[in-house]
C-alpha positions in Angstrom: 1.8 -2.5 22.4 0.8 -4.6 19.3 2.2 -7.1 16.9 5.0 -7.8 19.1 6.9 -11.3 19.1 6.3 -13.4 21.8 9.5 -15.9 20.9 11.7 -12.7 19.8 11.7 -10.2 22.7 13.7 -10.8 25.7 13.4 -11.1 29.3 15.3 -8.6 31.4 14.2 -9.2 34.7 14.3 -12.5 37.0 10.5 -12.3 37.7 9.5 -12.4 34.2 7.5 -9.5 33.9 10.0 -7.2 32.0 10.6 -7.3 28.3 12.9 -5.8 25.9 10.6 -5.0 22.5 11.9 -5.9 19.0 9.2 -4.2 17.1 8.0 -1.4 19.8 4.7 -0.5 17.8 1.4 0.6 19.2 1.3 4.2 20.6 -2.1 4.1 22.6 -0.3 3.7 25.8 3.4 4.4 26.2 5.6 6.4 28.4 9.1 8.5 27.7 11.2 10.5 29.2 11.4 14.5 28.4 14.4 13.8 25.9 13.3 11.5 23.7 10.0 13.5 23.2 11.1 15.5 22.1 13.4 13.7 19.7 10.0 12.2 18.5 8.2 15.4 17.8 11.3 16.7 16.1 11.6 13.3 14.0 8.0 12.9 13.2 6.4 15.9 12.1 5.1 16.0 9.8 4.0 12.8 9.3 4.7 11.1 5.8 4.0 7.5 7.3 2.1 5.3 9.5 2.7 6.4 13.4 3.5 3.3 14.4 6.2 2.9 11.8 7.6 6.5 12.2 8.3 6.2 15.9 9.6 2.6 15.6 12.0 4.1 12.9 13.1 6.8 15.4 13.8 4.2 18.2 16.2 2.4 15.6 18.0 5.3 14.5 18.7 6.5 17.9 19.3 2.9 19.1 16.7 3.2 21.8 15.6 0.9 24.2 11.7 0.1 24.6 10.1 -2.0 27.2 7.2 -3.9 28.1 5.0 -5.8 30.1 4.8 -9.5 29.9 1.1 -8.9 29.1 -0.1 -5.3 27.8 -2.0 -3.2 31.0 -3.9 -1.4 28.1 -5.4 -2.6 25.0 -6.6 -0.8 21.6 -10.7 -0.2 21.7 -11.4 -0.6 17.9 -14.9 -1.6 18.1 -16.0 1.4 20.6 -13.2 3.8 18.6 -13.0 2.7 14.8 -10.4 4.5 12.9 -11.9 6.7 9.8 -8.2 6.0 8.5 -9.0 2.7 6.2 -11.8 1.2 5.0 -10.5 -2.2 6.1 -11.5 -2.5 9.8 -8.8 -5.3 12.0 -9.0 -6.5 15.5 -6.2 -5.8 17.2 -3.4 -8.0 18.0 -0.8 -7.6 20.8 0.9 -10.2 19.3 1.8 -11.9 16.2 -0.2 -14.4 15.4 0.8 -18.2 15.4 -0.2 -21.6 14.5 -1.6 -21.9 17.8 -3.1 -18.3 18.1 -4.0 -16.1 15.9 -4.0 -13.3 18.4 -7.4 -12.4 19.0 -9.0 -11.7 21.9 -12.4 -13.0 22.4 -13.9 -9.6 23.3 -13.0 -8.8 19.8 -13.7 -12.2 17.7 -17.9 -11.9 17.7 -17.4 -8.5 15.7 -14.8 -10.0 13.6 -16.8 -12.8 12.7 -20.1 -10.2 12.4 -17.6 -8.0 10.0 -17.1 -11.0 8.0 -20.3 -11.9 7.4 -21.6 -8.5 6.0 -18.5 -8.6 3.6 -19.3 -12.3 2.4 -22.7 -10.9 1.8 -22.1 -7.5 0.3 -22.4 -7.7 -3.4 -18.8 -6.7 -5.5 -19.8 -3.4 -7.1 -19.9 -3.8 -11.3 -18.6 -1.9 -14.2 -21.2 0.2 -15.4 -22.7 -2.6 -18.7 -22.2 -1.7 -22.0 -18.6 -0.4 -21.3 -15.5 -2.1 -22.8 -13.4 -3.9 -20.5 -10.5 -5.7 -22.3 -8.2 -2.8 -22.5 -5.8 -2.0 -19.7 -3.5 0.6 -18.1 -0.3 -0.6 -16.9 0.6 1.9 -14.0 3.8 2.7 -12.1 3.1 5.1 -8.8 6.1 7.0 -7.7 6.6 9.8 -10.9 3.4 9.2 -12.1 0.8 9.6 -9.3 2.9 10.8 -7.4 6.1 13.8 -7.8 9.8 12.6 -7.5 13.6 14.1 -8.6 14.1 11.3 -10.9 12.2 8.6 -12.7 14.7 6.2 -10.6 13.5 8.0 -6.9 11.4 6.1 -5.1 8.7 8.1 -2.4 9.5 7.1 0.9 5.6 5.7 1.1 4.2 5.6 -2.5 1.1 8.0 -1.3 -0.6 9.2 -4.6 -1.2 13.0 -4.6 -5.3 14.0 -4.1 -4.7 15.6 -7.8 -2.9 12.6 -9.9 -5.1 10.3 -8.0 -8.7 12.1 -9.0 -7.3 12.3 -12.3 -6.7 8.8 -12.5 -10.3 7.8 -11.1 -11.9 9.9 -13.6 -9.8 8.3 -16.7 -11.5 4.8 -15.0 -15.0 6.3 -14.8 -14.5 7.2 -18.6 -13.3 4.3 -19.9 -13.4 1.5 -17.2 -10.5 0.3 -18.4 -8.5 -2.6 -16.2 -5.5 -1.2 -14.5 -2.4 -3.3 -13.6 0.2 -2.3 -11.0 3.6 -2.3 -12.5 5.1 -0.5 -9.5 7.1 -1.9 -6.8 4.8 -1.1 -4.2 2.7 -3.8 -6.1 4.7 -6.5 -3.9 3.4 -5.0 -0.7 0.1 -6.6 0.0 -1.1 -3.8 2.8 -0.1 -1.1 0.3 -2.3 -2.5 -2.5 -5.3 -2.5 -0.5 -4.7 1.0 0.7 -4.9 1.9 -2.8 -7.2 0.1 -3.6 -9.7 1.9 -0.9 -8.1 5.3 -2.1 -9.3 4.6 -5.8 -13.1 3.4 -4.6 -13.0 6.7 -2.3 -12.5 8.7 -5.3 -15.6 7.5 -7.0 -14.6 4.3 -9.0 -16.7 1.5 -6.4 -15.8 -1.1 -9.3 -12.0 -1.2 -8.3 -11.4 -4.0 -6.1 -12.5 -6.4 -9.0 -10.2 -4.5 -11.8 -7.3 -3.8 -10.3 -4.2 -6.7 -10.8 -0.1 -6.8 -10.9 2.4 -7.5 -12.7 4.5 -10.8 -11.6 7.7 -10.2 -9.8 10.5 -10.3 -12.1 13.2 -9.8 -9.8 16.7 -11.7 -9.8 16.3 -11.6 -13.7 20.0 -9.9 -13.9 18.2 -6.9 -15.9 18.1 -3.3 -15.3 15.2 -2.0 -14.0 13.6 -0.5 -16.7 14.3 -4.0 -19.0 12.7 -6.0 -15.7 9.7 -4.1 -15.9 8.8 -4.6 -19.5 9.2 -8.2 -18.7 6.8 -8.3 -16.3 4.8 -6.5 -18.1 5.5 -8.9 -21.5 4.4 -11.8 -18.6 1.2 -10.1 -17.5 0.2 -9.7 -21.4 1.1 -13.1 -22.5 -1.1 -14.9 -19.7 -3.9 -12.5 -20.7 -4.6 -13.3 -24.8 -8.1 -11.5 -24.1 -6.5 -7.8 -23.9 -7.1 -6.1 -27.0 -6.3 -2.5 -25.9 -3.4 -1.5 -23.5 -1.2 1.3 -22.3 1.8 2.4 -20.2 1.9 5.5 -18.2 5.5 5.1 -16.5 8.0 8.1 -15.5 11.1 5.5 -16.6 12.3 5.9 -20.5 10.6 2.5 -21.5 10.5 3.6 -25.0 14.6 3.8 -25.3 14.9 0.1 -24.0 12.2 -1.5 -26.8 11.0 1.0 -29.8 8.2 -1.3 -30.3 5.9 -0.1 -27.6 5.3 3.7 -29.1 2.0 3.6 -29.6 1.4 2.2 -26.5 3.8 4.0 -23.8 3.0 7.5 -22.6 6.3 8.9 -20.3 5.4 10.7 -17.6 7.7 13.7 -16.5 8.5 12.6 -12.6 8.2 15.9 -11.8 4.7 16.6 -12.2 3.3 12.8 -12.6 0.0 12.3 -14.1 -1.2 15.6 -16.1 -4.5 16.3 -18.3 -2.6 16.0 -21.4 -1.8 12.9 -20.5 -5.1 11.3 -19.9 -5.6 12.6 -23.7 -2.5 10.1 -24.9 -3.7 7.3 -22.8 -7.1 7.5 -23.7 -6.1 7.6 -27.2 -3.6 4.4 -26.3 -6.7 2.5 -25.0 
C-alpha cells in the first residue's frame, strides 16, 4: 500500500497486526476475491484516471472493505522500475508523511537527494531571444483542449486531447507567448505539473518558466462565468507589464462584459481548440 494514514486507519484485531485502510491505494501487491475482480475490471476499463484512484473509487462505491498489514510485506521498486508515466520521478511512501517523518525509506533517500541535485543543477530551458514575451493566453482546459457537452461540463480528469494539445504547443513555439491557467484544474497542484510535462513533451522545453494561474476567486457570490473574468481582471492588474493578451475559453465570456471582444476567442466545447482558432488568437496576441 502507499500514502496510507497511520493515525486514521483502524485496528481490527487484538494483536495489532490488522488494519482497516481509509485510502486503500497502491496496487503492486494486493489480493481479492473472484467477485470483486471482476467488479474492478468491469469498473475500470478503460482507464480515464490514475489506477490507484480508479480502484479506490470502486472500493467506495461498492462500500468495500480493504485491509492491511501493520507494516507493508511488499514495497514499490521505483529506482530498479521507474515509471515512463511522468517526468517527475517520487520515492515512494507507504505512509503520509508527518512532522516527524516524511515517509521515506533510507533505501530510497540517496537517490532522492542524487535526483535533487541534477535538478538544482540543470539549467531552466529559455525562450528562444529575440521573441516577444509580454503577451499572454489566458486558457481554460475542459471545452477547449479538451471535448465536452457543454461549456459548463467538466471532464472527469481534465486530460488534454494529443490534437488540441499539439496545436496549443505549436501556437507557443510561434509566438512564445505566456500562458495563464484560468481553469479549475489550475487549483490542483499535481494536475499543473502533469501539464506542465505534457506541454514540454510536445516540443515547448521553455514551459515550466511561462506557465502561471489565475488567483482563486471563489466564495465571490458570482456566477461562474463573472468569477472567472475576475480572476482574470486580478491576474492582469498585478501584471502592468502585459501588453498583449487573449482568452480562449468555451464559456460565453463575451455576453457577461462586451469590453473584452477583441480579446476573447469562444471555443465551441464540442471540438475545443481548432486551426481557425489559433488564427484569432494569434491575431488577439
Amino acid at each position: 500500500f502507499v500514502r496510507e494514514s497511520r493515525e486514521a486507519r483502524g485496528q481490527v484485531d487484538a494483536c495489532g497486526e490488522v488494519f482497516r485502510s481509509v485510502e486503500a491505494l497502491g496496487r503492486h501487491a494486493y489480493l481479492i476475491t473472484r467477485k470483486v475482480a471482476d467488479l474492478l475490471v468491469a469498473q475500470t476499463l478503460p482507464m480515464y484516471n490514475h489506477g490507484d484512484k480508479m480502484f479506490q473509487k470502486v472500493y467506495c462505491d461498492n462500500r468495500l472493505k480493504a485491509y492491511q498489514p501493520r507494516e507493508p510485506i511488499f514495497y514499490q521498486d521505483r529506482i530498479s522500475f521507474e515509471s515512463e508515466l511522468t517526468e517527475r520521478w517520487k520515492p515512494s511512501r507507504a505512509f503520509q508523511p508527518t512532522p516527524e517523518d516524511d515517509g521515506i525509506r533510507d533505501c530510497d533517500r540517496p537517490e532522492m537527494l542524487r535526483r535533487q541535485q541534477l535538478q538544482r543543477q540543470k539549467p531552466a530551458p529559455a525562450m528562444p531571444r529575440g521573441k516577444c514575451t509580454d503577451a499572454v493566453l489566458f486558457l481554460n482546459v475542459d471545452g477547449v483542449l479538451n471535448s465536452v457537452a457543454t461549456p459548463l461540463t467538466s471532464s472527469s480528469t481534465g486530460r488534454p486531447e494529443p490534437k488540441m494539445l499539439a496545436r496549443l504547443a505549436q501556437l507557443l513555439q510561434d509566438t512564445c507567448c505566456l500562458l495563464t491557467l484560468t481553469t479549475p484544474w489550475r487549483l490542483d497542484e499535481r494536475y499543473c505539473g502533469r501539464f506542465v510535462s505534457a506541454i514540454e513533451r510536445c516540443g515547448v522545453p521553455w514551459a515550466r518558466t511561462a506557465i502561471s494561474a489565475t488567483p482563486d476567486g471563489t466564495g465571490c457570490s458570482v456566477d461562474i462565468a463573472e468569477q472567472r473574468l475576475m480572476e482574470i481582471g486580478a491576474w492582469l492588474d498585478a501584471n502592468a507589464w502585459v501588453q498583449a493578451w487573449a482568452i480562449a475559453d468555451s464559456m460565453d465570456l463575451l455576453s457577461v462584459d462586451a469590453s473584452i471582444a477583441q480579446h476573447f476567442i469562444h471555443m465551441d466545447c464540442r471540438h475545443g481548440l481548432q486551426d481557425t482558432n489559433l488564427a484569432s488568437i494569434r491575431e488577439a496576441l
